[in-house]
C-alpha positions as a LaTeX table, in Angstrom:
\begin{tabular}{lrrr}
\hline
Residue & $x$ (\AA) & $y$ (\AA) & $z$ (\AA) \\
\hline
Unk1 & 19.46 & 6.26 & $-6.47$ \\
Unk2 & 16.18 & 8.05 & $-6.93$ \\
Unk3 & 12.92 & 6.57 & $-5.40$ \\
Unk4 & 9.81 & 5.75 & $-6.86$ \\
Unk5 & 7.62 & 5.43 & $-4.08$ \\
Unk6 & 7.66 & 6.00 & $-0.46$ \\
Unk7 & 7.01 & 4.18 & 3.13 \\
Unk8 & 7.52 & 5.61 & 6.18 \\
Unk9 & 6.79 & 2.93 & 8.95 \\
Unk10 & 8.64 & $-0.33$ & 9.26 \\
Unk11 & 4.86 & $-1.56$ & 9.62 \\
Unk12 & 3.69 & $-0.29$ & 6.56 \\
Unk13 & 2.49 & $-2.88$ & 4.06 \\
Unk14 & 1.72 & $-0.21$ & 1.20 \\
Unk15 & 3.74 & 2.12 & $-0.67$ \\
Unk16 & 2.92 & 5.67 & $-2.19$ \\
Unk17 & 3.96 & 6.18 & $-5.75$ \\
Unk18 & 5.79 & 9.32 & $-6.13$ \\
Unk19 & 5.77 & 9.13 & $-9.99$ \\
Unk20 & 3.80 & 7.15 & $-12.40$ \\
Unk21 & 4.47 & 3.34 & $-12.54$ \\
Unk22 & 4.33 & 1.17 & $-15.04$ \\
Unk23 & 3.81 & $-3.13$ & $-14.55$ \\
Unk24 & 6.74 & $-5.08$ & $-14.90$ \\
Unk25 & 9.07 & $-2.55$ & $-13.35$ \\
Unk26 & 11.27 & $-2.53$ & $-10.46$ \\
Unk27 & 9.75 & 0.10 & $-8.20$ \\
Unk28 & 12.49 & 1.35 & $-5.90$ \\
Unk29 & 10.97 & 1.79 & $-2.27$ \\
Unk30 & 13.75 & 3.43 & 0.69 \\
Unk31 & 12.71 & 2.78 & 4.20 \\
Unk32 & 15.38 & 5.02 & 6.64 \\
Unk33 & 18.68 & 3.36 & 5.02 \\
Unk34 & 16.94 & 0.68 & 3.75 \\
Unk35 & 15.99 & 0.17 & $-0.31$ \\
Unk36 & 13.86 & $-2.16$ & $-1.39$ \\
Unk37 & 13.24 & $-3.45$ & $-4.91$ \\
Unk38 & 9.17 & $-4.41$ & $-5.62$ \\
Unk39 & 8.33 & $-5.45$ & $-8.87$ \\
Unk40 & 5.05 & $-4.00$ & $-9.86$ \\
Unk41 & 2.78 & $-6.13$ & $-11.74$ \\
Unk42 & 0.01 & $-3.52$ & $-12.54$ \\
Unk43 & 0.42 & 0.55 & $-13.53$ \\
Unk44 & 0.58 & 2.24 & $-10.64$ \\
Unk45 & $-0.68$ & 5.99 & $-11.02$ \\
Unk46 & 1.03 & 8.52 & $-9.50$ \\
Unk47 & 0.09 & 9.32 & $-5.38$ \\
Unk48 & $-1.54$ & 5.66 & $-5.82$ \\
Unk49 & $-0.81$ & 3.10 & $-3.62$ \\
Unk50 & 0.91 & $-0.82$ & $-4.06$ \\
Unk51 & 1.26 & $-3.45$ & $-1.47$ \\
Unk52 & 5.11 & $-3.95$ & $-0.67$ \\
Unk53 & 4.37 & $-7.48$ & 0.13 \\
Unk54 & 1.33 & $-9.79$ & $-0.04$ \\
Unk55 & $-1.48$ & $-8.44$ & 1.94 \\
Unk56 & $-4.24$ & $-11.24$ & 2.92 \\
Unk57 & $-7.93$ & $-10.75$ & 2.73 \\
Unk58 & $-9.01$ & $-8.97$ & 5.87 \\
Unk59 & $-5.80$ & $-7.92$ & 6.74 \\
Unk60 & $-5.25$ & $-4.41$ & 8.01 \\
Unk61 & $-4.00$ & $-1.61$ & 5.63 \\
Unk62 & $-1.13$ & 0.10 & 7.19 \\
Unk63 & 0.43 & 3.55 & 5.63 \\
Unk64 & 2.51 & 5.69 & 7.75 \\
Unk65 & 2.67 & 3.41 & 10.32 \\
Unk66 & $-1.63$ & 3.99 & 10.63 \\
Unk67 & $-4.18$ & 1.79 & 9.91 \\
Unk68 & $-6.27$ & 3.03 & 7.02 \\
Unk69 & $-8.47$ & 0.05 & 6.11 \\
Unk70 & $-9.09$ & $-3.39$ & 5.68 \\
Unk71 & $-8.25$ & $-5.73$ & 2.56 \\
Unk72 & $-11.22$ & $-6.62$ & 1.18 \\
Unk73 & $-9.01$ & $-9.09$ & $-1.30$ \\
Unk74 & $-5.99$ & $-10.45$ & $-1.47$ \\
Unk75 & $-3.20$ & $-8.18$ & $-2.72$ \\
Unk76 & $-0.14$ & $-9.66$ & $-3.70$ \\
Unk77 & 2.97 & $-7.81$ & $-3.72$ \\
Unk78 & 3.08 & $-4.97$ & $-6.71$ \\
Unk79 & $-0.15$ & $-4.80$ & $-6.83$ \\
Unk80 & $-2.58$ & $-1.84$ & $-6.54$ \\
Unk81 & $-4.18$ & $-1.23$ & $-3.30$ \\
Unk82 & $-7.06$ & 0.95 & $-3.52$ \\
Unk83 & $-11.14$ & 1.12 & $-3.52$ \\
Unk84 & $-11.30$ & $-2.29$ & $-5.60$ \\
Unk85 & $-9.62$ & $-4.26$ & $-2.63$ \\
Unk86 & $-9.88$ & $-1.90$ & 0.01 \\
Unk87 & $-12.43$ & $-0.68$ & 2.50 \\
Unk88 & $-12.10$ & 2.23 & 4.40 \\
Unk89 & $-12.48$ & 2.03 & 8.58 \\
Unk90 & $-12.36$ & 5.73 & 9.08 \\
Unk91 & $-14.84$ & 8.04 & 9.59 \\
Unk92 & $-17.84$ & 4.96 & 8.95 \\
Unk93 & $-20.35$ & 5.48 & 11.66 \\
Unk94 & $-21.46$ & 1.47 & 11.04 \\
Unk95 & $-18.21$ & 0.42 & 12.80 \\
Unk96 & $-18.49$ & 2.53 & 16.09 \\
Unk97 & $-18.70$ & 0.65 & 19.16 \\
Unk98 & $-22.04$ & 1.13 & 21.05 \\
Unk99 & $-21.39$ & 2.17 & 24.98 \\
\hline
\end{tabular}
């Protein structure tokens, strides 16, 4: 069975699209020998991302077993995780810890 999107962590809480999405479908997600089923319940463009299960405001972002960001939202599960819901803790010179 072909994939739709893809997670490479068992910590990851997002997935990558790998094609365009569309709501409503079952977006096939393989983790090793694992695949999942995630219904989406927005369009997910393709290279986007989608939470694989519900993400809580202020929780961490995690993609390829890295954190990339912090919900700024709640995300429930199929849903798009991006700017609208998600800011970004790299490369921010406000979050550096002062020595």
């Amino acid at each position: 069975m072909a994939i739709d999107a893809i997670v490479l962590s068992d910590t990851d809480n997002v997935a990558t699209a790998v094609q365009d999405l569309k709501a409503g479908q079952e977006a096939s997600v393989r983790l090793g020998l694992t695949l999942t089923q995630v219904v989406l319940r927005q369009d997910i463009a393709y290279g986007h991302k989608f939470a694989v299960r519900p993400i809580r405001l202020g929780d961490d972002i995690l993609k390829y077993g890295e954190v990339i960001g912090r919900a700024t939202a709640d995300i429930p599960s199929g849903c798009h995780a991006h700017v609208q819901n998600i800011e970004s803790l790299r490369g921010r010179g406000d979050l550096q810890k002062e020595d």
